[in-house]
C-alpha positions in Angstrom: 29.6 25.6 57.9 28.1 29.0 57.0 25.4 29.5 58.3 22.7 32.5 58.7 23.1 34.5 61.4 20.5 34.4 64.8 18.7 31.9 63.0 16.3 29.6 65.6 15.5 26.1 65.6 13.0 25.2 67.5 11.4 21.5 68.2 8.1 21.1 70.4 4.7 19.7 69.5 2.8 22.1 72.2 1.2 25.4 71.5 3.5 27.6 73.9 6.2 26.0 71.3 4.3 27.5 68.8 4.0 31.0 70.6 8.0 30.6 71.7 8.5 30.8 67.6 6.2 33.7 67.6 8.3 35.7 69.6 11.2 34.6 67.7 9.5 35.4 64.6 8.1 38.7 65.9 11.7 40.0 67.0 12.3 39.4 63.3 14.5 36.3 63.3 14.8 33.0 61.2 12.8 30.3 63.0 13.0 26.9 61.5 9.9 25.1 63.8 10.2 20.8 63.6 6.8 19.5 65.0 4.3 16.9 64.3 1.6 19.0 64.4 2.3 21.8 61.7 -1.0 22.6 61.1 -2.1 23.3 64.3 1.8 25.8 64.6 0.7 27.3 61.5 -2.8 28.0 62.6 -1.6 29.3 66.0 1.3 31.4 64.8 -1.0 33.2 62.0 -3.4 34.4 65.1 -0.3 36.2 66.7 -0.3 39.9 65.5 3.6 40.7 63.9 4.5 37.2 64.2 6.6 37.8 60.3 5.2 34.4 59.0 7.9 34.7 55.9 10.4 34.2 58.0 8.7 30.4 59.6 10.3 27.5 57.9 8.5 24.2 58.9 9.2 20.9 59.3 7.4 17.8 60.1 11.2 15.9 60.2 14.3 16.0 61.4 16.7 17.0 59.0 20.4 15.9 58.2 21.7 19.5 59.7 20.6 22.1 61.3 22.2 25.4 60.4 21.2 27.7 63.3 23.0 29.5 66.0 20.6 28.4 68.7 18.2 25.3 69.7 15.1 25.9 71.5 13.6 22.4 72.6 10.0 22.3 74.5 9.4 18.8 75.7 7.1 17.1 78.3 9.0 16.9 81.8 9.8 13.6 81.0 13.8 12.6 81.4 13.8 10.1 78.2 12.1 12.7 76.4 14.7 15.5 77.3 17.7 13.6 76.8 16.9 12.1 73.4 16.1 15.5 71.7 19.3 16.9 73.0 21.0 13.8 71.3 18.9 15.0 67.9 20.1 18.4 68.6 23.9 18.0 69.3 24.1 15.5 66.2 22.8 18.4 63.8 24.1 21.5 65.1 27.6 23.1 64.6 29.7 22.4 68.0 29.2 26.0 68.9 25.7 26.6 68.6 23.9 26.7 72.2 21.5 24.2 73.0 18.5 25.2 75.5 15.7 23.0 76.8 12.9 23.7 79.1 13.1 22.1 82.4 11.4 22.6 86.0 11.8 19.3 87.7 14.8 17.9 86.3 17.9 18.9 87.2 20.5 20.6 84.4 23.5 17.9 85.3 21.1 14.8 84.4 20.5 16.4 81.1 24.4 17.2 80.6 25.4 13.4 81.7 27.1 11.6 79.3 26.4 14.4 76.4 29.5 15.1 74.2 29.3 18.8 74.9 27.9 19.3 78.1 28.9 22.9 78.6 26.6 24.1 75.7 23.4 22.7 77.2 21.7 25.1 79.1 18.3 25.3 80.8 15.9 28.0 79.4 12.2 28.1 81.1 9.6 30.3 79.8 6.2 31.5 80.9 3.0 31.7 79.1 2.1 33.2 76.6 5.6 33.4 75.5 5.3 36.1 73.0 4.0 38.6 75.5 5.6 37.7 79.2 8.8 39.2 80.3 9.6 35.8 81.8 12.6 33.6 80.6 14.8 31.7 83.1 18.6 30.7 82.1 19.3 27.7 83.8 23.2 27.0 84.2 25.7 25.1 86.4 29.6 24.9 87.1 29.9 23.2 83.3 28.3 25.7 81.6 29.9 27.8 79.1 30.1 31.6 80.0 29.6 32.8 76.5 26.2 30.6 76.1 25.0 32.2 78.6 25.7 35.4 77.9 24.5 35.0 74.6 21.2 33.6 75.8 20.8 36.4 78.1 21.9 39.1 75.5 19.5 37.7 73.2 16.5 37.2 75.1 17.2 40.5 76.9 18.0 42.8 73.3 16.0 40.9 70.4 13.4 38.8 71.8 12.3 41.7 74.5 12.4 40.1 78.0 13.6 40.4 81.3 16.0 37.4 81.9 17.7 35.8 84.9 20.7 33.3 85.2 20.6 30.8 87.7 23.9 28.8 88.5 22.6 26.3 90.6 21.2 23.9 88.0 17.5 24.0 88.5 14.8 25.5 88.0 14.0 28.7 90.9 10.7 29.9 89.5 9.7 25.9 89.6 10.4 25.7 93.4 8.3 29.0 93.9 5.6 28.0 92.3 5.2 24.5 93.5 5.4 25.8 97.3 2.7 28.0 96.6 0.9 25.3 94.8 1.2 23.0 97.4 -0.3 24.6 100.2 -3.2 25.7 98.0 -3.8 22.1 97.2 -3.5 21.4 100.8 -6.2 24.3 102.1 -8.5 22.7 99.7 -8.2 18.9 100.4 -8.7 19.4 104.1 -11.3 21.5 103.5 -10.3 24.8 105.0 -10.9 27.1 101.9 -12.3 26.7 98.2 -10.8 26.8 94.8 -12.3 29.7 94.1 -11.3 31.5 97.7 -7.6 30.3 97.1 -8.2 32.1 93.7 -9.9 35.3 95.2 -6.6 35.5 97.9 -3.8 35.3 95.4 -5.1 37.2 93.1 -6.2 40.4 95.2 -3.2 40.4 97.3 -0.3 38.9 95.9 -1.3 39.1 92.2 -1.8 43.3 93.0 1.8 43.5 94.2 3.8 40.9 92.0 3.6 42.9 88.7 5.9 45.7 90.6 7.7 43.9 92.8 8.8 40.2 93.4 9.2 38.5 97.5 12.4 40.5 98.6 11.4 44.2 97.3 7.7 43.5 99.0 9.5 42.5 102.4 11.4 45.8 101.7 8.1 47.8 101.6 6.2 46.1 104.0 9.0 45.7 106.7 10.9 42.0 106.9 9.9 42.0 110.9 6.2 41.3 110.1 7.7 38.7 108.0 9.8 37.2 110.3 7.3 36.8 112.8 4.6 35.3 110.6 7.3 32.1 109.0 8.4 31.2 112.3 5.3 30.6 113.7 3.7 29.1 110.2 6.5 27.6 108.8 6.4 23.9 110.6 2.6 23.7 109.7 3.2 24.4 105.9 2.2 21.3 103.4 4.6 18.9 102.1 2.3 16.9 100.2 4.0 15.7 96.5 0.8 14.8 94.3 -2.6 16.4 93.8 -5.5 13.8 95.4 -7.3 11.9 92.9 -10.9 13.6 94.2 -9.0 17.0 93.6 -7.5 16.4 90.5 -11.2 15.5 89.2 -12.5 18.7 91.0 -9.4 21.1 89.0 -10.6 19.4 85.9 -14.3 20.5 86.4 -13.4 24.3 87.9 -10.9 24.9 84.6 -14.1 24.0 82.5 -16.1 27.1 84.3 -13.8 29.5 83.0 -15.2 30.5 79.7 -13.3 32.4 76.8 -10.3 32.4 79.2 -7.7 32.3 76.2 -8.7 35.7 74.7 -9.6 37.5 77.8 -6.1 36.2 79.3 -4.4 37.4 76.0 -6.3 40.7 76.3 -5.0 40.8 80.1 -1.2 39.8 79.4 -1.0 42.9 76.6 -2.1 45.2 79.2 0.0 44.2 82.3 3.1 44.1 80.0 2.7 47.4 79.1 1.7 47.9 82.9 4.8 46.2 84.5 7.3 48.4 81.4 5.7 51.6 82.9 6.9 50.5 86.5 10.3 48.8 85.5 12.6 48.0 88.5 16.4 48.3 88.2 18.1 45.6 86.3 20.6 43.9 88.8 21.3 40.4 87.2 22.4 40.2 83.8 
């Protein structure tokens, strides 16, 4: 087949799909988008600022081929889900073109098992909202191919401007951060030692002043890893292992997200400035 050059399909019926084919769009590539819900893509996409509409193709179905280098798939964390659109995929796509699908929970083999090309199937996470964040995690594993993921990286790094990371291991890292973190807040809060909005207050002013310039191991670095050591091994054995949210607290989350008013602008208007923020502080790039 001949096909167009960096040309992006992308499936996903969400609106950080639709804000994943911004940034495609904005680094001015190709982005054929297949969703159910092309209204609400269009509508999204059109708010972006430099999101090159010309250059959106989309679809409501899937067609016969796809003629694109890459395949961006945003699906529920669902296992069915996951597997069937790579089937779509691989069906449609030349044999070299990469395939990469969101996953935090799942692990990369399951979503290679039994695929015709496993090695082309790669993990790719991203944060929202996608067309501003540095963010985007490459998840590989010992069948992945070395040139997908060097292409990924390359691309995500020099077209759609972000600061990627690899990770070999087959799952998701930034997934197993972030769900520590989120289950001890749950935790304070059920057994009533602190409120939402306390947990909030804490992360925010402490962590959330230092994360924007430097991640765990550089703030160990600066604060001194002895302080640290001595703090985990006395805290460590009382630290949450719960695996779902209450019922009572899942009502309470519901009502607290309500309070926060015109969240989606203001957090736009924040995420321009702290990119421009954390570009003015950039560390020194160690994995490629």
């Amino acid at each position: 087949m001949n096909k167009p050059k960096e040309r992006i399909f992308i499936v996903g019926d969400s609106e950080p799909t639709y804000r994943v084919a911004a940034n495609t769009l904005g680094a001015g590539q190709e982005t054929v988008l297949l969703t159910a819900n092309t209204n609400q893509a269009l509508s999204t996409i059109e708010g972006i600022r430099g999101s090159n509409i010309h250059l959106l193709t989309l679809q409501a179905d899937w067609p016969d081929t796809i003629l694109c280098d890459v395949a961006i798939a945003i699906t529920a964390e669902r296992m069915a889900s996951k597997r069937n659109v790579i089937q779509q995929l691989a069906c449609r796509l030349d044999d070299d073109a990469v395939i990469a699908i969101n996953t935090d929970s799942i692990l990369l083999d399951e979503l290679q098992m039994g695929m015709a090309q496993p090695h082309r199937i790669l993990g790719l996470n991203w944060s929202y909202p996608a067309d501003l964040t540095l963010f985007l995690e490459i998840i590989a594993n010992a069948q992945s191919d070395p040139a997908s993921i060097d292409r990924l990286a390359t691309m995500g790094r020099e077209v759609w401007g972000k600061d990627p990371y690899t990770v070999h291991g087959g799952f998701s890292t930034r997934a197993r951060m972030m769900a520590a973190w989120a289950r001890e807040a749950i935790y304070l809060v059920e057994n009533g030692y602190a409120s939402m909005e306390s947990i909030d207050r804490a992360c925010r002013n402490d962590a959330g002043h230092y994360l924007p310039f430097a991640g765990n191991f550089r703030y160990m670095d600066l604060m001194g890893t002895y302080a640290y050591g001595m703090v985990m091994s006395d805290l460590n054995p009382e630290l949450a292992k719960i695996t779902r949210i209450p019922d009572d607290l899942e009502e309470q989350l519901i009502d607290y997200a309500s309070r926060t008013g015109e969240r989606d602008t203001v957090f736009r208007r924040f995420s321009e400035e702290i990119r421009q923020l954390i570009l003015t502080y950039a560390h020194e790039t160690i994995d490629h």
